[in-house]
N, C-alpha and C positions, 0 to 999 in steps of 0.2 A: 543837295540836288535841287532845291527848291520847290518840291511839290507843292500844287497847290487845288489840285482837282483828281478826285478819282469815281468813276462810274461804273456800274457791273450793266453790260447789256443784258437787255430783257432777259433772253432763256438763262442768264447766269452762268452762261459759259467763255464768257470775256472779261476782263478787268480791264479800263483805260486808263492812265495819268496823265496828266496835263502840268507838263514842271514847266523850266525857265531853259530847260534843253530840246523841248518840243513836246513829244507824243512817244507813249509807251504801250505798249499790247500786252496781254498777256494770257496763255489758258487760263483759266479762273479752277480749273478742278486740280491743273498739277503746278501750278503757277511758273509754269516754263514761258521765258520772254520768245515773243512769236513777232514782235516788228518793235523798230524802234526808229523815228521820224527826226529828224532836227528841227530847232525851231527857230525864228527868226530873232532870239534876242539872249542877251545874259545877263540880264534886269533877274534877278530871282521872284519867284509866285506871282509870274506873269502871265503865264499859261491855264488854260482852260478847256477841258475836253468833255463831251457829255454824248454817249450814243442817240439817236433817231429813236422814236417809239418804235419802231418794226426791227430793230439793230442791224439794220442794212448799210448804216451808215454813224461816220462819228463828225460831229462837229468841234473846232480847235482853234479859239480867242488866244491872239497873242499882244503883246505891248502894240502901241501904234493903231490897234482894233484891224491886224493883221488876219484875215479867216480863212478856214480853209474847210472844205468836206473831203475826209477818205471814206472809201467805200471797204467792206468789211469783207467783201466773197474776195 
């Protein structure tokens, strides 16, 4: 799948990845997939994902220096 970033926001109750297929969510305590994004490329560990200090938000480096901000509510 190409992973190549993974982050736990702050409270530690989210898990993100960042692969070559987009953006991945996940609950961090049951690890049940809760969103999963597409991403702009199929270049493998090209993606990049990293929550906000306040985890209100994630940011997502793709090839091309493609960005994007989701919001977490």
């Amino acid at each position: 799948a190409g992973l190549s970033s993974l982050d736990w926001s702050p409270d530690g109750t989210l898990l993100a990845a960042g692969y070559n297929q987009g953006l991945a969510l996940w609950d961090a305590n049951t690890l049940e997939p809760l969103l999963s994004l597409p991403g702009p490329t199929a270049n493998p560990y090209t993606g990049m994902a990293q929550f906000s200090p306040d985890g209100r938000f994630i940011a997502t480096v793709h090839e091309n220096n493609l960005f994007g901000v989701w919001s977490t509510r």
